[in-house]
C-alpha positions in Angstrom: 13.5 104.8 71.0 15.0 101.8 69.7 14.5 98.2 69.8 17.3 95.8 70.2 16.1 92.2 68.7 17.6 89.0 67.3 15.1 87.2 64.6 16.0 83.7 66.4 14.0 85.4 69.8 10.3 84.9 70.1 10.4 87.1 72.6 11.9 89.6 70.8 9.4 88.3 68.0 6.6 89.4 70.7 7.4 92.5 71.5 8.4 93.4 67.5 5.1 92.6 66.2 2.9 94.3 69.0 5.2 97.4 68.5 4.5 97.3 65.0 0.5 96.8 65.4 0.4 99.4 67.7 1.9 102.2 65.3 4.5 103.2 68.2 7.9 105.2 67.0 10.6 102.8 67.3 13.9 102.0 65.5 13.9 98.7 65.2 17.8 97.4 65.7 18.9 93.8 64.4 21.9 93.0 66.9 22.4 89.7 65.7 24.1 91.4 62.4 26.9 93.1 64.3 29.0 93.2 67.3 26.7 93.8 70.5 25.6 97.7 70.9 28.0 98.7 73.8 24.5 100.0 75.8 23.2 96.6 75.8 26.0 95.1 77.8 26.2 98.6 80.0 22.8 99.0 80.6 21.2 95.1 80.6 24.3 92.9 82.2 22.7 89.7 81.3 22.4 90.4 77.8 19.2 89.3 77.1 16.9 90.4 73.9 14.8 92.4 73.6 16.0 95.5 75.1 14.4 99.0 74.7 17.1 102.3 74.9 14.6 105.1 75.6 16.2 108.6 75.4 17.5 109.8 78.8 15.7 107.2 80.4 16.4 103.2 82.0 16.5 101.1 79.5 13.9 97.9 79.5 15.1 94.4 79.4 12.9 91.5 79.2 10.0 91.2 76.4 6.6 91.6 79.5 8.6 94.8 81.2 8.8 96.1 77.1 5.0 95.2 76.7 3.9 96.8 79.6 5.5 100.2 79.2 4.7 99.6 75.1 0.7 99.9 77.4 1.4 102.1 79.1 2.6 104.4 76.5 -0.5 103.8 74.2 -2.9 104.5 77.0 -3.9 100.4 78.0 -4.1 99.3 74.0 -2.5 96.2 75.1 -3.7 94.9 78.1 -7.7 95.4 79.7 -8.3 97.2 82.1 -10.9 94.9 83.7 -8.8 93.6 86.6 -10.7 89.1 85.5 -10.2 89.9 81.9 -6.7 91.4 82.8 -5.7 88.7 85.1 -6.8 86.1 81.9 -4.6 88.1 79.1 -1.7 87.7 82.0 -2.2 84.1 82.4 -2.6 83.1 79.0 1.3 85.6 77.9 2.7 83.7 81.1 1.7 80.5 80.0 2.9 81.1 76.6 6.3 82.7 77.6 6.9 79.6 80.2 6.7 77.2 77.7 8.3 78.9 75.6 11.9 79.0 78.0 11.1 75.1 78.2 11.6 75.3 74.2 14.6 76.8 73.8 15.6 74.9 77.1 15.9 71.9 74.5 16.9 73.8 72.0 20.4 75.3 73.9 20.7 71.5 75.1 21.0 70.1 72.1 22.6 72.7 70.5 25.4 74.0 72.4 26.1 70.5 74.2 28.6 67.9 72.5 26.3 65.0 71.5 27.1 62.6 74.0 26.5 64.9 76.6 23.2 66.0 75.8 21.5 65.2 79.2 18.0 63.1 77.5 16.0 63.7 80.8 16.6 67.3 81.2 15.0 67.2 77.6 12.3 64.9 78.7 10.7 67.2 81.3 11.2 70.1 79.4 9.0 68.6 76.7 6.4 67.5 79.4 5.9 70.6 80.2 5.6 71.8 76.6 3.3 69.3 75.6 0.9 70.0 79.0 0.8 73.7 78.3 -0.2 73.0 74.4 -2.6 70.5 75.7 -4.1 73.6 77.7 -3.6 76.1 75.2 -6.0 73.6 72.8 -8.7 73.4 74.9 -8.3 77.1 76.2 -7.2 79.0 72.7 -8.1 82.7 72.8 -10.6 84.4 70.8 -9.4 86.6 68.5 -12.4 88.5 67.4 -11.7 91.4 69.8 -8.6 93.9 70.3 -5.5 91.8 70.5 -4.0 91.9 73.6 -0.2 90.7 75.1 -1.4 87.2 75.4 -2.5 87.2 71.8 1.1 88.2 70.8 2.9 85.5 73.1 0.9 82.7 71.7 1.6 84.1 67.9 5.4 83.9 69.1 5.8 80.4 70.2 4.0 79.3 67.3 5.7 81.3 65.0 9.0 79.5 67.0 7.5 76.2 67.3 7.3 75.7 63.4 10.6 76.7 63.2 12.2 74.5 65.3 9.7 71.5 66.1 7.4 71.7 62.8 5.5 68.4 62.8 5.9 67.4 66.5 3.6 69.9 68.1 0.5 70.4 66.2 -0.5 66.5 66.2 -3.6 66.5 68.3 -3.8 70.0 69.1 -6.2 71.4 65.3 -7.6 74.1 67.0 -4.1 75.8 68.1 -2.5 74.7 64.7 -5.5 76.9 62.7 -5.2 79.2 65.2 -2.4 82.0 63.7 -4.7 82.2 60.8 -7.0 84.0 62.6 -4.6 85.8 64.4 -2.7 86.8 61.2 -6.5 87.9 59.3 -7.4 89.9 62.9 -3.7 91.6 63.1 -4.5 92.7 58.8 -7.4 94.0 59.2 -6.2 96.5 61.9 -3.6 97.4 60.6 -5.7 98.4 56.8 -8.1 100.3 59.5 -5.2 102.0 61.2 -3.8 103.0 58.0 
């Protein structure tokens, strides 16, 4: 199998680093380096990264389809099986990828409109919407002191993105999510030295 990622995608980010902490067999292809791959226009018309090619069978576009077969194929290592906890690990790598599209939202506003046509309240009530799902995230920030799950990787990917591109305008306020890829980062080491 192989992996077709750009470094600039969390969502490619997600799916990279559970791919990795799961041990799974997959060649791990930097499109942003070359021209596009020829299957990822044939096989995934929008485009989009990440995108799986799996020998002889459909390719997988978008990062929760990847995770879920990346599940399936390890035998439910990346979601639970209990349908409440289940149903939480879902909400919380919703939640995460939503406000992540608001993110890069403003980011493909600012970036790819002339300056005096970036449209301020498009910005405005994309940021809302980040800053009310951070605000939930801080009072709602996921243990990591069991198995890491999907959600765990779509929270470490907005943060990871977040410090790249808003470093100093998100964490103010919020301590608990700001210390929380620490714990993520000593949790995902420590599995990875067992595994090993």
């Amino acid at each position: 199998m192989r992996l077709l990622y750009t470094p600039a995608s969390p969502f490619s980010a997600k799916c990279l680093m559970a791919v990795r902490h799961l041990g799974i067999a997959v060649t791990e292809v930097n499109a942003a380096v070359s021209a596009p791959p020829p299957e990822l226009i044939g096989s995934n018309p929008l485009g989009r990264f990440p995108m799986l090619i799996r020998d002889g069978e459909l390719p997988l576009c978008d990062s929760v389809a990847i995770m879920h077969f990346f599940d399936r194929l390890t035998d439910g290592q990346l979601y639970p099986r209990n349908p409440k906890k289940r149903a939480e690990v879902d909400m919380l790598e919703a939640l995460c990828d939503g406000i992540t599209d608001s993110l890069m939202q403003i980011t493909y506003e600012q970036r790819f409109r002339p300056e005096e046509k970036v449209y301020q309240p498009w910005l405005d009530r994309h940021w809302v919407k980040v800053a009310r799902g951070l605000d939930f995230l801080e009072c709602h920030v996921p243990r990591t002191d069991k198995k890491l799950n999907g959600g765990h990787f779509a929270l470490a990917a907005l943060i990871a993105y977040l410090h790249v591109r808003y470093a100093g305008r998100w964490d103010v306020g919020r301590p608990r999510l700001a210390a929380w890829p620490r714990a993520f980062s000593q949790l995902v080491h420590t599995r990875t030295k067992a595994a090993a």
